[in-house]
N, C-alpha and C positions, 0 to 999 in steps of 0.2 A: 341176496346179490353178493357176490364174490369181492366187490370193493370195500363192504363192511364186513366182512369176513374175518375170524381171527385168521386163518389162512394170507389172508392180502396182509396182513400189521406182519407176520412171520415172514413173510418174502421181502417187504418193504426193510425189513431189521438183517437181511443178509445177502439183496443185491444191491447194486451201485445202482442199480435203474431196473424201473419198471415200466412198460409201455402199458399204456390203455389205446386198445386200437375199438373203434366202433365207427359203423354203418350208422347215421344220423336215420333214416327209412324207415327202420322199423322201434326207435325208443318213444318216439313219443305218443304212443297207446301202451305204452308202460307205467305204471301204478307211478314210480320216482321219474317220470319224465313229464306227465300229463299237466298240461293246461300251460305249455311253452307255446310263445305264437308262433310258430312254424313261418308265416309271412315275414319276420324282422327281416333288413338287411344280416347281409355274411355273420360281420362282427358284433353285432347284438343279440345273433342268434346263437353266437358260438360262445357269448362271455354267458349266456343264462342257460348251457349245457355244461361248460366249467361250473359257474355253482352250482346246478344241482350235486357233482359231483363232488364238490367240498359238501355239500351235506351228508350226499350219501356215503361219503368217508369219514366223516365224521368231522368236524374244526378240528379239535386237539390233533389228531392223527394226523388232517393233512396239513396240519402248518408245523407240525416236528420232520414230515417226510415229504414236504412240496418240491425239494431238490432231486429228489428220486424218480417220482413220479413225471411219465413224459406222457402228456395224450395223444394220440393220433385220432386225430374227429374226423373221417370222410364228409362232408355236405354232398350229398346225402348218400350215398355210397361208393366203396373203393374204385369203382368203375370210374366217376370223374378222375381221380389221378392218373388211369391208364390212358384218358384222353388226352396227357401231356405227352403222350410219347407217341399217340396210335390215329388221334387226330386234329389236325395242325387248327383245323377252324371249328374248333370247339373244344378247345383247351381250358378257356376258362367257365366251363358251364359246372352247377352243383347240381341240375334238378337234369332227371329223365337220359342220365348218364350209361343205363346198360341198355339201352336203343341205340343213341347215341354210337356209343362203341360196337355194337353190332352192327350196325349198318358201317359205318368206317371198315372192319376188320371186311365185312361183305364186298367191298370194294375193293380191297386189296387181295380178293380171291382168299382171305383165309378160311380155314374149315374150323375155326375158335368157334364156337357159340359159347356166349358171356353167360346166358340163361343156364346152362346148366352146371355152374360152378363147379368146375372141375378143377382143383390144388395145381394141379400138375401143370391146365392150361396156362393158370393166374400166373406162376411161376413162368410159365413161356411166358406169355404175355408183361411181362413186370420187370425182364430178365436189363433192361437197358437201363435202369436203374442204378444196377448193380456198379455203374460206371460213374465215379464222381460226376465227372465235366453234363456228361445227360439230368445228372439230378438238376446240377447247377445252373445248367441252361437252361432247364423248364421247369423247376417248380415255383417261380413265381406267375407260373401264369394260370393255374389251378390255387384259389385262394385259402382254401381247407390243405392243401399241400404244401403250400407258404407258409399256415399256422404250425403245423405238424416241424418243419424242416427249422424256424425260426428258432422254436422251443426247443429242439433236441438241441440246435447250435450253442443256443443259451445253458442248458442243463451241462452241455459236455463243456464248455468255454467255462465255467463255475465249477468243475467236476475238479 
């Protein structure tokens, strides 16, 4: 895995930050995710996907480079965050997020399908982001988007 990586300790030792971006969906039939209870609430489910990942960074490593490192944890995939901007009444959902946003964008006559992850859509689709005041306005209402945006605020405000 690239987080125990001497590659990951090399990147950690020459940027100011590193993002960990993952999809919650598909880790936990993963060898270093297994036997996580998937049922917790948000915040217990999201503090015992943080430690897996201090182990599988190793303690020493990630408490020399815990200021660097920024995670972005979708619950359970990036699809919920686009739901802060694509659908008003289901903003705050983590589970069954790329239905969700396919049926919304289908109502809005768009021709996105989420299903076939296309870079270029996600980018259309993400692009209002890219505007402070939209981040600021909606990311407390996707609560894996709160975690994400809290921690980067923390890492850069300690930067």
């Amino acid at each position: 895995m690239y987080c125990s990586s001497p590659r990951f300790i090399e990147s950690l030792e020459v940027k100011d930050f590193l993002v960990i971006h993952i999809d919650t969906d598909k880790i936990f039939t993963h060898q270093n995710f297994s036997g996580i209870n998937t049922n917790l609430p948000y915040q217990g489910l999201y503090k015992e996907i943080l430690q897996r990942f201090e182990q599988i960074i190793g303690a020493d490593i990630y408490s020399k480079y815990r200021n660097k490192i920024i995670f972005a944890i979708s619950m359970f995939t990036i699809e919920c965050w686009l739901l802060v901007l694509h659908c008003k009444d289901k903003q705050n959902a983590i589970k069954n997020c790329i239905d969700l946003l396919y049926k919304c964008l289908q109502k809005g006559n768009s021709k996105i399908n989420p299903y076939s992850k296309k870079p270029k859509e996600y980018e259309y689709l993400s692009r209002d982001f890219n505007k402070r005041k939209n981040l600021i306005a909606g990311y407390k209402l996707n609560p894996s988007l709160e975690s994400f945006v809290n921690e980067l605020n923390s890492k850069i405000k300690n930067f």
